[in-house]
Structures are given as C-alpha cells and as structure tokens.
N, C-alpha and C positions, 0 to 999 in steps of 0.2 A: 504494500500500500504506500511506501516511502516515496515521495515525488510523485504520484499519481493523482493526485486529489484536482479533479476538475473545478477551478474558482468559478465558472460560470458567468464568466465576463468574458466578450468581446474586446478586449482592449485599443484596437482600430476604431474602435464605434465611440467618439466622443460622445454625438449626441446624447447616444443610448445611456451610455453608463454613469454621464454626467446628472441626468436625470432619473433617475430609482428609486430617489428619495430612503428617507429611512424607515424603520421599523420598530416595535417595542421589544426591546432587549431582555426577555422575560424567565421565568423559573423552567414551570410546568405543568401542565393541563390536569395533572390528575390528583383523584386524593387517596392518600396512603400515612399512617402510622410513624414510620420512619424516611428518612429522605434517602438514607442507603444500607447496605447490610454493617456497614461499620457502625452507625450511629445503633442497629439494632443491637448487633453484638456488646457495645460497650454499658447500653441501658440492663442489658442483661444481668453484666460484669458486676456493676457497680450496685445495681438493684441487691445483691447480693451480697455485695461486699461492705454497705453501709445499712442496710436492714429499711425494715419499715417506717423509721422515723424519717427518713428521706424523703420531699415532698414528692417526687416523681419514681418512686417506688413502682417497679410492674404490679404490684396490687393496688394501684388508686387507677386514678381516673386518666382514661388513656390520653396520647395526646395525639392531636388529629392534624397534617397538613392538609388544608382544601384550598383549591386554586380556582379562578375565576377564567370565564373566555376568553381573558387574552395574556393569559399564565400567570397574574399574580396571587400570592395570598391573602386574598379579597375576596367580599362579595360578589356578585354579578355587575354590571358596571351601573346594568339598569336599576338598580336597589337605590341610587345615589341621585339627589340632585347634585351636580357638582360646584355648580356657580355657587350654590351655599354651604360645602365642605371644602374641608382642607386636604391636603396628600404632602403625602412623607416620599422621602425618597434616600435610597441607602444602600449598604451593604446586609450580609446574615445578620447582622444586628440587628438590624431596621426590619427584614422577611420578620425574623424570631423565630431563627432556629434554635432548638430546644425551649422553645416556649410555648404554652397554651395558646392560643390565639387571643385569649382577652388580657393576656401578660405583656404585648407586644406593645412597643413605642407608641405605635400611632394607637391604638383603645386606651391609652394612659392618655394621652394628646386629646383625644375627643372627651375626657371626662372636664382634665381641663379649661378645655374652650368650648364646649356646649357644642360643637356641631360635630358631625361624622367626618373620620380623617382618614383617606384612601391608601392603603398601604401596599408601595412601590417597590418596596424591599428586596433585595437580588440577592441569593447567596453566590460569595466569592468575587461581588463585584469590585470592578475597580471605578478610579471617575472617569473616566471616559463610558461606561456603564452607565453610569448615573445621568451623567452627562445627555446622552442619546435618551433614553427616558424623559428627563426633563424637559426636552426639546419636543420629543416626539405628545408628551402631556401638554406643552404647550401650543403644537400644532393644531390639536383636535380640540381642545378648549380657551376659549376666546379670555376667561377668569376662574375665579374659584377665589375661596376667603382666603389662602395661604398657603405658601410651599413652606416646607421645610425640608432641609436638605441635611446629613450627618454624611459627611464626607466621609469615603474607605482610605485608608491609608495609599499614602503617594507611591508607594515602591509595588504596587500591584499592575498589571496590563491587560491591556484587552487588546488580541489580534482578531481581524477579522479573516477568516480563510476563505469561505464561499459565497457565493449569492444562489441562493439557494430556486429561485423561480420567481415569478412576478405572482404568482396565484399562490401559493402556499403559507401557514404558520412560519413563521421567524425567515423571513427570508433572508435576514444575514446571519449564518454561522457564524458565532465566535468561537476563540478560547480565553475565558475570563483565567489569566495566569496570576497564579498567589505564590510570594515569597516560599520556598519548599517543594514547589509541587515537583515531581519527577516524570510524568506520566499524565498523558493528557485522554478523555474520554472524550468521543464525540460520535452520531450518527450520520449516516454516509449510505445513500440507495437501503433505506432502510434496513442496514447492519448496523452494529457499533463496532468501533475500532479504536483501541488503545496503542497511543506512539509514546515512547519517550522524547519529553521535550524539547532535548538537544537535538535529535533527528527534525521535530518542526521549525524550532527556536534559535538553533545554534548559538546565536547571542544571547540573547536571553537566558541562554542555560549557562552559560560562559559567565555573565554579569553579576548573575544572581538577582537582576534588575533591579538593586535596592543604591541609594544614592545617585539616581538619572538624573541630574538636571533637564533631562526634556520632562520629565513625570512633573517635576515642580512648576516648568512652563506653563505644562496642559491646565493644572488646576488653576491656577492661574486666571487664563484667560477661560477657562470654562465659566471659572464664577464670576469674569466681568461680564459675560455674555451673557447671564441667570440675570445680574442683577441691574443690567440694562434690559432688557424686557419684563423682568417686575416691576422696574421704577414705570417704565411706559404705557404698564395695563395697571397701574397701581394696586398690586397684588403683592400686599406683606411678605418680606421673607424671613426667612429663620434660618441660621447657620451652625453647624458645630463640626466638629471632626472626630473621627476615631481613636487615632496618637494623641490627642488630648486629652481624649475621655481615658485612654489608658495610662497616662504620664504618675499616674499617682498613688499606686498600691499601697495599701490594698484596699483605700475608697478610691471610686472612679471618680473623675471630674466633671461632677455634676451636682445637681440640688439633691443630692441623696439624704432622707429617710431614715437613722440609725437611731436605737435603743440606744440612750445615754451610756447605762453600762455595760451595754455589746459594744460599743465602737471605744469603750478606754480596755476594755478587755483586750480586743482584737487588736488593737493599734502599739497595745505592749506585747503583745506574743508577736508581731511585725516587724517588733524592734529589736528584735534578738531572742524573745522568750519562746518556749515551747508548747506543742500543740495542747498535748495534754494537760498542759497544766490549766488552758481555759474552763471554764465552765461548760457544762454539757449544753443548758439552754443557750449561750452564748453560740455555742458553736453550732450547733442544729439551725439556728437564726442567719448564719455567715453562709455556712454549706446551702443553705434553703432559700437564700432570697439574692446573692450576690452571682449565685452559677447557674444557669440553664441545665437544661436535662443531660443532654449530648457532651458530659465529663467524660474525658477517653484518658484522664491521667491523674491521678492522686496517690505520691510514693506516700506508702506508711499511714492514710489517711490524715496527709496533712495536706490542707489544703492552697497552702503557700506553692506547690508542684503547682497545681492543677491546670488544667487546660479545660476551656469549656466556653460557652458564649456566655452574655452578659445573661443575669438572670431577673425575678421581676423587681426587685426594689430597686436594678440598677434601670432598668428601662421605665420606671416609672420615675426619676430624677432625671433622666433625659428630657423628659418629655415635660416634667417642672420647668426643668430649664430653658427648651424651646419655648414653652407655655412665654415664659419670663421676656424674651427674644420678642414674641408675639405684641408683648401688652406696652415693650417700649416704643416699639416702631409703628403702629400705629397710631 
C-alpha cells in the first residue's frame, strides 16, 4: 500500500481543485460504548484494579459515545436553534473522551449560560482541525450567541492525504498526527490500512513535530482569522488553550471547584509527600473528578503517573472559565 494511495486530485485542473471547498472534519457516525479496544481493555484493567468506589467502575452506569449526522458528539443538528446556542470547538477534551456526555465542557457551558452549547469536539485534533470546523460552522451559519474555542496543543498536525469524492461523508481524509503516534489508521476503498508514520511522514517522524515554528505561525493566524469574522458578525468569542490548562499540576488552569481540604491535602502529597498517606475521601474525590474514565496508566495506584483525559470537575472549570471569557466581552 506504501506510495499507492490515490489523493484524488487532478492536479493540472486549477479550476477544479481550487474550488472543492471544505468539509467538516468530524469523529464518527456511530454509537458505541468505547471508542477502541484499548480504551475497552484498560476500563476493564483499572475497573478492577481500583474497585467499586471508582466512579466509572464497569458496575455503574455505562458510558455511551453517540454521534450526530455529521459525526459529532451531538444531538441531531435539527434539535438546535442555533442562532440562539453557542458551540464549543476543540480537541478529546472538548468531544469528552472518557466522559458521560453531560460531564463534557460544552453541558457544563450550557448550565452556565442558559442556552444549548453545540459540541465540536475532535478527538486527536490539532488546530488546523479546529480551524476547518470553525470555518466550515461559520460557512453554514450566518450567527449563533458564541464560539468558544480550547485550542489543542501546537506541536500536533493535520495532513491531508485524499479527496475522497465530491458526493461522499468527509471528503477530505486526514491524518490528525499527535506527539507519539507510531502508526497511523485510516480507511481506503473500504479496507483499513495501518502504515507506520515514517513511511507516510518521513519528517514528521524524523521531527517528532514538536517545537515547529510553522505550528506556532498557523495558530497564529488561525485565530486572527476567528477573530476577525466574530468581530464582523459580532459573535462573542471565548478563548483558552490546552498547554495552559495543563501548565499546572496537579490543578488544571482553570476556575476549578476543590474541597478546601482535598486541595491542601492533594497539593502536599504534590509537593513531595506520599500517596498513601492522603486521606481515603480525599483521594477517591482527586481519582473521581480530576480523570476521565479512559486511565491507561497508574504505577502503584498513585495517581501523580497517570494518564487519562480531563475529568468532570476539570471540564466543569473550563467551562467557568469560558462562562467568565463570555460575560466580559460582551
């Protein structure tokens, strides 16, 4: 399959290819439990390994991905006036992966601000991701009461590889490329085919893509060009970033929510002290509201390792803080 992948452009054909317009850069159509067999496997692991005071224990209440007709984790689109809602737009933080659906950023965001808030959320996205969404939500909607935007970290890429047909779902193939990734997945004549990245990438696998000065360009001008068409349709915006919100272990940077004496607990075991020695409520409160379901790493059940997405007390201070963004700029 190496070198053989038809882009699907004419390349002689300015006209044509100048014109194609874009498309929404979307999840997936269907609804399922887990997003892959890793995420099942490790719910499995840790269901197990942390017992039933775990909020996302496999004996509670399951969590469900459901994706709307034009693959986000959304309603229907028709469920929504939109001129009188807002929409979020982001990375798996923003989807909410390993989160309930009414854990995620944007249903924290519509408690906030009284109106329904359309959730754009991409997992693995980068900005230029984001970017093409924003563009393409602003194409087909004239307004709405507010974007907000949580930028993914700068050192992520999006290549585009195919133009997939003028009549089809997602007529632009990507590959949304994250810091690590080895191995890229993609569908092709209805197969899937798995390449190492270096055989598509070769730089990109060579770079490790992180410190680009063109990535810092794009966002850049990505968000002058947000924020000249919301100044123009006078459509509120709300800004934050990923790197930020993670600059600050082990509270995220945001209006976050903490028990007085969970956060002096927590914040002395961060400073050198030991797991164990926390309190058990303490720690069931840190594990339970600070991590998503989809934890794939905790040496020794300390939580200091861990890997996992944000979880809901951290998405519900995002979304304070957007809230916050919201009530000074208008």
């Amino acid at each position: 399959m190496k070198g053989n992948v038809n882009p699907g452009i004419d390349f002689s054909d300015v006209k044509r290819y100048a014109n194609l317009g874009i498309d929404w850069f979307c999840c997936r159509y269907s609804e399922e439990d887990y997003l892959d067999s890793r995420e099942e496997k490790y719910h499995k692991q840790f269901s197990e390994k942390l017992g039933p005071s775990w909020k996302y224990h496999i004996s509670k209440k399951p969590l469900q991905y459901i994706h709307n007709e034009i693959g986000f984790r959304e309603k229907p689109l028709d469920a929504f006036d939109i001129t009188n809602s807002f929409a979020i737009f982001g990375c798996s933080h923003i989807y909410g992966t390993g989160n309930y659906y009414h854990d995620t950023v944007g249903q924290f965001l519509k408690q906030y601000l009284g109106h329904e808030c359309l959730n754009f959320g991409v997992g693995g996205a980068s900005t230029t991701t984001v970017y093409n969404n924003l563009l393409k939500f602003l194409s087909v909607n004239d307004t709405c009461k507010g974007i907000a935007v949580v930028w993914p970290s700068a050192n992520r890429l999006t290549s585009i590889w195919r133009y997939a047909g003028d009549e089809v779902h997602q007529r632009w193939r990507r590959h949304d490329v994250v810091p690590g990734t080895n191995k890229l997945h993609y569908w092709y004549l209805d197969k899937e085919f798995k390449r190492k990245t270096e055989d598509v990438h070769p730089s990109i696998h060579k770079s490790h893509h992180i410190d680009n000065p063109h990535n810092i360009y794009l966002i850049n001008s990505y968000r002058l060009a947000i924020q000249m068409i919301c100044k123009e349709r006078n459509i509120p915006l709300a800004e934050m970033f990923v790197d930020d919100i993670f600059a600050n272990y082990p509270w995220p940077n945001c209006d976050i929510t903490v028990p007085q004496r969970t956060e002096q607990r927590i914040s002395e075991w961060s400073s050198g002290g030991y797991w164990h020695e926390v309190p058990e409520r303490d720690r069931w409160w840190f594990i339970n509201n600070i991590y998503a379901r989809d934890i794939s790493r905790m040496d020794k059940n300390d939580p200091q390792t861990t890997l996992a997405h944000f979880g809901c007390a951290v998405n519900r201070g995002i979304a304070k803080s957007l809230s916050n963004i919201f009530n000074e700029v208008s």
